[in-house]
One Martini backbone bead per residue (centre of mass of N, CA, C, O) as a GRO file, in nm:
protein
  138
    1UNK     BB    1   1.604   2.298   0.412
    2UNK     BB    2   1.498   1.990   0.502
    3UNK     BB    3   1.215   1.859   0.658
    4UNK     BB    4   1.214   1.624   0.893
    5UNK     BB    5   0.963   1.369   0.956
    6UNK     BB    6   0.799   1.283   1.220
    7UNK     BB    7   0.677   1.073   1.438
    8UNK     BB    8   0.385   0.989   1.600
    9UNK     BB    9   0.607   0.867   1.782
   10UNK     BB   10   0.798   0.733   2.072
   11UNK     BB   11   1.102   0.759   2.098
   12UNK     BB   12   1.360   0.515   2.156
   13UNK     BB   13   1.669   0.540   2.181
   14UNK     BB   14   1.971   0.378   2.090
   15UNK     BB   15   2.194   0.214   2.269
   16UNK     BB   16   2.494   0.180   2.169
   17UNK     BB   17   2.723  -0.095   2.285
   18UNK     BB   18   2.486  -0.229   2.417
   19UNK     BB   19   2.389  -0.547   2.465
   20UNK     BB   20   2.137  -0.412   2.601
   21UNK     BB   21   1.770  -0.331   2.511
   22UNK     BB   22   1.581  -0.111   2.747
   23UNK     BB   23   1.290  -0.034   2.838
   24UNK     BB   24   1.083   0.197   2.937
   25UNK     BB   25   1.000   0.266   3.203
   26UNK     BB   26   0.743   0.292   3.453
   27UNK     BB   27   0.574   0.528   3.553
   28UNK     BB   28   0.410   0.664   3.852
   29UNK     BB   29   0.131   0.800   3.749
   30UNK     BB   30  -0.154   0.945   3.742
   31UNK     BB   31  -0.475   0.880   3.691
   32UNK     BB   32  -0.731   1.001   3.522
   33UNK     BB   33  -1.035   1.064   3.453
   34UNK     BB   34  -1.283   0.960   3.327
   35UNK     BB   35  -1.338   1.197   3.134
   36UNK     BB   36  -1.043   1.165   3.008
   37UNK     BB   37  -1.069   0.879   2.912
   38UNK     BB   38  -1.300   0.944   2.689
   39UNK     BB   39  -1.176   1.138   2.525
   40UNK     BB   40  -0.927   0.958   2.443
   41UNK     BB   41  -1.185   0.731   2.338
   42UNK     BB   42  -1.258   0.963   2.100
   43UNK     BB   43  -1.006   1.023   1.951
   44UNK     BB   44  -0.917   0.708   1.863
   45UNK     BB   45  -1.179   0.629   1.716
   46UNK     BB   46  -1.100   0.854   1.472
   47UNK     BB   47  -0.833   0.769   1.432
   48UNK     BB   48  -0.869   0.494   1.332
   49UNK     BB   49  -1.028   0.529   1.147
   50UNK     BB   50  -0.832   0.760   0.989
   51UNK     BB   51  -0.598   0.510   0.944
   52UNK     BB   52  -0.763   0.339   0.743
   53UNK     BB   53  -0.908   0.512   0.533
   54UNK     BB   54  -0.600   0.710   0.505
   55UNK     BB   55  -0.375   0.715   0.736
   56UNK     BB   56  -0.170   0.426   0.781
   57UNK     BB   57   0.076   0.578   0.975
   58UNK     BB   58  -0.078   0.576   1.259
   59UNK     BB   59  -0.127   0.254   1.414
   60UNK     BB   60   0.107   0.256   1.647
   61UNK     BB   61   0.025   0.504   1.776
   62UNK     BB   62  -0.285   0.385   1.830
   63UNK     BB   63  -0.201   0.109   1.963
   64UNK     BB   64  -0.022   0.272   2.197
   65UNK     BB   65  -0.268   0.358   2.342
   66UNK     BB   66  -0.501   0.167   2.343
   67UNK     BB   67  -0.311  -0.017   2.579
   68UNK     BB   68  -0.377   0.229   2.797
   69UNK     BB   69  -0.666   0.402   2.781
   70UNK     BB   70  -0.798   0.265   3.059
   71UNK     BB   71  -0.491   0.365   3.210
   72UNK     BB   72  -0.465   0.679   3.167
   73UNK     BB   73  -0.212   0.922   3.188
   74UNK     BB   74   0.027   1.181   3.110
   75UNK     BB   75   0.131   0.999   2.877
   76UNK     BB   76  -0.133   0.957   2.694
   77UNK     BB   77  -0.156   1.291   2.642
   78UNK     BB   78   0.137   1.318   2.487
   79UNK     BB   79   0.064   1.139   2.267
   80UNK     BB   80  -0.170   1.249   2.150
   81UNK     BB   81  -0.041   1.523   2.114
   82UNK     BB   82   0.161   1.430   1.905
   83UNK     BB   83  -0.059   1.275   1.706
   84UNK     BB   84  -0.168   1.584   1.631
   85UNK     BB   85   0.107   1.728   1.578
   86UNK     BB   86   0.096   1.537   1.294
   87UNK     BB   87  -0.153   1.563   1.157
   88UNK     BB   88  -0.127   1.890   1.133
   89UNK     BB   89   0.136   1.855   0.963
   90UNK     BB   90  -0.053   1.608   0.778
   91UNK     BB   91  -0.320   1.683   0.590
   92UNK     BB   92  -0.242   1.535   0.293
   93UNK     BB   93  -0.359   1.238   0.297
   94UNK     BB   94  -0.315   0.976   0.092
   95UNK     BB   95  -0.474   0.664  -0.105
   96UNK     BB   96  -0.338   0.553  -0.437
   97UNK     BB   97  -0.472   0.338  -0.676
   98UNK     BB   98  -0.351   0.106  -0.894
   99UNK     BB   99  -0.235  -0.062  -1.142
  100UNK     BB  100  -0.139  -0.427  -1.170
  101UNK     BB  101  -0.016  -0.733  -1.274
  102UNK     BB  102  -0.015  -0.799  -1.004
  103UNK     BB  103  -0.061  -1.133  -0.804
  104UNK     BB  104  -0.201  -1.262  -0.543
  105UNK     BB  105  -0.041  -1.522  -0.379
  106UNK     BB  106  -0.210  -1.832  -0.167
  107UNK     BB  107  -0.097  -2.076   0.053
  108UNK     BB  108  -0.241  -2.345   0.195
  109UNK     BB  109  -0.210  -2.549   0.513
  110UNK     BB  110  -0.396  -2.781   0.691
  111UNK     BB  111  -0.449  -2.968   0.996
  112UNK     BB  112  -0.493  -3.244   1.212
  113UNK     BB  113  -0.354  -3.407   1.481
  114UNK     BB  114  -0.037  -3.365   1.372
  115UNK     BB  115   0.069  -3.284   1.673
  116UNK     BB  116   0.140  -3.255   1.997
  117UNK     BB  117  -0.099  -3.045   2.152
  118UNK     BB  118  -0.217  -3.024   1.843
  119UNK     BB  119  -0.490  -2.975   1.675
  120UNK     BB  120  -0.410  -2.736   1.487
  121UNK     BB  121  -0.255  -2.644   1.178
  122UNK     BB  122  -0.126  -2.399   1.006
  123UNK     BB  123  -0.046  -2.260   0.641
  124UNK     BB  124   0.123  -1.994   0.486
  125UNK     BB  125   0.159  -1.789   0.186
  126UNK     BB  126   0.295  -1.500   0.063
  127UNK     BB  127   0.290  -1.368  -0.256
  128UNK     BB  128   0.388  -1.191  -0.557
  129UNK     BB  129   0.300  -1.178  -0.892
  130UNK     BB  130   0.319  -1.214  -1.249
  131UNK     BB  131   0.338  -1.519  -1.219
  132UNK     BB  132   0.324  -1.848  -1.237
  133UNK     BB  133   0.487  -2.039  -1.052
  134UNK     BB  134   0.718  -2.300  -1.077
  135UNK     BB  135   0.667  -2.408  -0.758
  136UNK     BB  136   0.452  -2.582  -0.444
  137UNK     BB  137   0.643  -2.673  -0.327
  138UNK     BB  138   0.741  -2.643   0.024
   0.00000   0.00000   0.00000
């Protein structure tokens, strides 16, 4: 039987059937000591580092931390913890890099002044190919 892997993140269930999908109640949970809110800000500090560098299926987990951070309660220890028993089960992730014929191709334009109570409005359009596009008219 194989084991599948857990998100670094809380799941939050789907309820079907339900017309509306309400997000989870905030908790009125006491907030950490200075100290304990350092010690989160050293763990993030560590892992957004190793998130760039090497596993970035972490983004969300520590995303979803950093934006509590400031004022983490015990629900803020639970993520990290989670977070922690996810990369100590996950510890070889590697990022490896292959050669290939596509070519990262990107459209842009910018405007000045062209719509009401807008400055500056720009577009820009991103797409990967292996020829050059057949036509840039967008």
């Amino acid at each position: 039987m194989e084991r599948v892997a857990q998100p670094p993140t809380v799941h939050i269930p789907i309820n079907y059937g339900s017309k509306v999908q309400y997000a989870e109640l905030e908790k009125n949970l006491p907030f950490l000591s200075d100290k304990e809110i350092k010690m989160v800000q050293i763990i993030l500090g560590i892992f957004i580092y190793y998130g760039i560098a090497i596993d970035n299926t972490i983004f969300v987990a520590t995303n979803n931390i950093t934006a509590e951070q400031s004022k983490a309660t015990a629900k803020t220890t639970q993520q990290i913890q989670k977070l922690l028993n996810y990369l100590t089960t996950h510890p070889l992730s590697i990022i490896e890099y292959r050669t290939s014929d596509m070519i990262l191709r990107v459209h842009s334009d910018g405007s000045y002044l062209s719509a009401l109570r807008a400055h500056i409005r720009a577009s820009e359009v991103h797409f990967i190919s292996d020829t050059t596009p057949p036509s840039t008219n967008f």
